[in-house]
C-alpha positions as a Markdown table, in Angstrom:
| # | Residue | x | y | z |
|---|---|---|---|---|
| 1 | Unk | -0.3 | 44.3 | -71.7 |
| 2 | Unk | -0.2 | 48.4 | -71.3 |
| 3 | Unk | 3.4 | 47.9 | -71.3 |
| 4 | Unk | 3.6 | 46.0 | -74.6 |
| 5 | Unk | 1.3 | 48.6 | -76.3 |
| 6 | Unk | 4.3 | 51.3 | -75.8 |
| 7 | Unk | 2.1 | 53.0 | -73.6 |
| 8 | Unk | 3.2 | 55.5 | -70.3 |
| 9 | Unk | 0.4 | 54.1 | -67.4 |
| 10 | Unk | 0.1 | 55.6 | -64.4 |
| 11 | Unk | -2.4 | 52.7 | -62.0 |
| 12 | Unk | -3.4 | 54.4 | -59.0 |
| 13 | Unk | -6.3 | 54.8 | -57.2 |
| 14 | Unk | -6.2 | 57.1 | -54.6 |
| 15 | Unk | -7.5 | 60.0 | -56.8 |
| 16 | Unk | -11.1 | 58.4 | -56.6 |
| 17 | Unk | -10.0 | 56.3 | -53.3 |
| 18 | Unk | -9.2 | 59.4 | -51.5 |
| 19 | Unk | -13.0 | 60.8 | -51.9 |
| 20 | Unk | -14.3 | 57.4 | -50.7 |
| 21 | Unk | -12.3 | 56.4 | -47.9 |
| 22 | Unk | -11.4 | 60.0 | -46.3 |
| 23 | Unk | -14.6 | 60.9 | -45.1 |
| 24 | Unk | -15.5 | 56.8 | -44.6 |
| 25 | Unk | -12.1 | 55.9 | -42.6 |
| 26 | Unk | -10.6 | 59.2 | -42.3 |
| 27 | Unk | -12.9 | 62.1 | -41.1 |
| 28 | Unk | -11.8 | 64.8 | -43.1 |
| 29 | Unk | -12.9 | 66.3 | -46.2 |
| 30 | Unk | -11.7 | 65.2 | -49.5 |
| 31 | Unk | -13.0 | 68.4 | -51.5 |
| 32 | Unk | -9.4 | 69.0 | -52.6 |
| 33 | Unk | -9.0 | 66.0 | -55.1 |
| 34 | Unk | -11.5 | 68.0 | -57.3 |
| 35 | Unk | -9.1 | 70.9 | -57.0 |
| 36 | Unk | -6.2 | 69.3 | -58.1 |
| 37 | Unk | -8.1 | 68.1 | -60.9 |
| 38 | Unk | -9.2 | 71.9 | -62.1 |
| 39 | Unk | -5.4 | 72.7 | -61.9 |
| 40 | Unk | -4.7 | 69.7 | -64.5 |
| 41 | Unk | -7.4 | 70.3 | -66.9 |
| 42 | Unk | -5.4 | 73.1 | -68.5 |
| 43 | Unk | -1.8 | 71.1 | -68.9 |
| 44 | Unk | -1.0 | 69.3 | -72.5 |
| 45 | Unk | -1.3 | 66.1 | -71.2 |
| 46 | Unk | -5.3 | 66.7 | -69.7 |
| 47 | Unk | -6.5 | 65.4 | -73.1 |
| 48 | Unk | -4.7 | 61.9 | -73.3 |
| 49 | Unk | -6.0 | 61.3 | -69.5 |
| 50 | Unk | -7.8 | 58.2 | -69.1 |
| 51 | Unk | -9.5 | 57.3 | -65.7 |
| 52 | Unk | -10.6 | 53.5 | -65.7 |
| 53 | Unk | -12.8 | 52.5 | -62.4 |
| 54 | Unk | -13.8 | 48.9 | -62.3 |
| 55 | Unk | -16.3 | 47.5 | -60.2 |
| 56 | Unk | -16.4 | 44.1 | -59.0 |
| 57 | Unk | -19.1 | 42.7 | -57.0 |
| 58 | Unk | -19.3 | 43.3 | -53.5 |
| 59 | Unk | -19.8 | 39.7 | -52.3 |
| 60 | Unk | -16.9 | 39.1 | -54.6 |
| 61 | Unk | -14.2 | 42.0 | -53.6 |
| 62 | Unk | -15.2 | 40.6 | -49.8 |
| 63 | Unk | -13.9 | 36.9 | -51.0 |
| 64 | Unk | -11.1 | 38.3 | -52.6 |
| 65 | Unk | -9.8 | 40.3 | -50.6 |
| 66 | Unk | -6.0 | 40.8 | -49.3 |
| 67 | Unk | -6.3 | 41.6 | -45.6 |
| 68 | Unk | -5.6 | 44.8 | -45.9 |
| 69 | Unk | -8.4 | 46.4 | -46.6 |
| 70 | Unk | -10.4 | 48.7 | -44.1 |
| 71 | Unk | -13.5 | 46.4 | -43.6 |
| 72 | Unk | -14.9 | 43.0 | -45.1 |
| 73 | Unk | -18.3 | 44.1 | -43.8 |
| 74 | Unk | -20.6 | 44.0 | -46.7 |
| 75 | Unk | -22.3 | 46.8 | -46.1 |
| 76 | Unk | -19.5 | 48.8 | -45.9 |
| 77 | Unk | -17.7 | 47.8 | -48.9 |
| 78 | Unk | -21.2 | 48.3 | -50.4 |
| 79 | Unk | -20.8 | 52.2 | -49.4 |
| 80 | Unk | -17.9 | 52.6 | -50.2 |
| 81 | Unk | -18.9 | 50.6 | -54.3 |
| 82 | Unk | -21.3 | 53.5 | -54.0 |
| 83 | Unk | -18.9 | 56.5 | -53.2 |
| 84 | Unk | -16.3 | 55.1 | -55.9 |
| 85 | Unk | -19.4 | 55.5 | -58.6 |
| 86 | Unk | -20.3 | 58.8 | -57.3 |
| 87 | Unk | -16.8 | 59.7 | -57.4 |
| 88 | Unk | -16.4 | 58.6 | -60.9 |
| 89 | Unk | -19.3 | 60.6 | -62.1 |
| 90 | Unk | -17.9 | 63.9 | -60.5 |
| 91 | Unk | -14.7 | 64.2 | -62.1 |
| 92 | Unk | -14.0 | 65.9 | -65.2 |
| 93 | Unk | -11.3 | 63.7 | -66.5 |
| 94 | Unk | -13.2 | 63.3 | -70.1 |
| 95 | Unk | -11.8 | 59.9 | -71.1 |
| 96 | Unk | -13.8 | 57.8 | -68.6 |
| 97 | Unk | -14.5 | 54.0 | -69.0 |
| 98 | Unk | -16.2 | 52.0 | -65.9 |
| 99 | Unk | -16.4 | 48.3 | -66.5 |
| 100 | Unk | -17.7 | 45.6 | -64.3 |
| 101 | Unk | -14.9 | 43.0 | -64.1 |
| 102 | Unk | -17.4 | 40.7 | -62.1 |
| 103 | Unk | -16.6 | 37.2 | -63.5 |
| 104 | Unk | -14.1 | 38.3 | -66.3 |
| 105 | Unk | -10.5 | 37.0 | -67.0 |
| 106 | Unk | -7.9 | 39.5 | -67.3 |
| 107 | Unk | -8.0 | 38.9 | -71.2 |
| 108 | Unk | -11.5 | 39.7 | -71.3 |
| 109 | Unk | -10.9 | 43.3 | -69.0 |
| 110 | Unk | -8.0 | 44.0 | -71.8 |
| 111 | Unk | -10.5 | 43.8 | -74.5 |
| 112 | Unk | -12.5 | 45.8 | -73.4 |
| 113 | Unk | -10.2 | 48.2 | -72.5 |
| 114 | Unk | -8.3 | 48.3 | -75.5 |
| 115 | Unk | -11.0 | 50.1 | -78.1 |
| 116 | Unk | -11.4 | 52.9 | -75.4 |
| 117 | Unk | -7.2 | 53.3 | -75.2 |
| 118 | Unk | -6.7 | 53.4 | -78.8 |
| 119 | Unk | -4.8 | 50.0 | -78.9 |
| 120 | Unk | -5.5 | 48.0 | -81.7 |
């Protein structure tokens, strides 16, 4: 749908995955992902950055999930739900949208995103 709208996307999530699962999985400090973020903000293209984070419930992302993630314990996935918010709160990418997708179809997620993109 991104692709129709004559859009360039980047999806990734290891610039908000890397401060959640680092210091969860990992053991080392993921301080540096705000860093590289203060040595974007000043490039042409900070200002047509958009960081997306959408949360799905816990119970669900558990049901859902691939086999590759790094636990299906509830608790932990709930930890790391809460690192992910707190993750999206700290960074300083000024275009920011979190939705919960918790029961929606991937329709419904495009409408929603498509005001805050600029797509009519």
């Amino acid at each position: 749908m991104l692709h129709q709208a004559n859009m360039n996307v980047i999806l990734d999530r290891s610039h908000l995955g890397e401060h959640v699962y680092a210091p969860l999985y990992r053991g080392y400090d993921p301080s540096y992902i705000w860093d590289l973020e203060s040595m974007f903000m000043g490039k042409p293209w900070w200002n047509e950055t958009y960081l997306i984070h959408f949360t799905l419930d816990v119970k669900e992302q558990i049901k859902r999930d691939d086999g590759f993630s790094h636990s299906v314990d509830f608790e932990m996935r709930r930890k790391e739900q809460e690192a992910f918010k707190i993750a999206f709160a700290r960074s300083r990418i000024s275009h920011k949208l979190s939705l919960d997708i918790t029961d929606l179809d991937k329709n419904q997620v495009f409408n929603f995103i498509r005001p805050f993109l600029g797509i009519k």
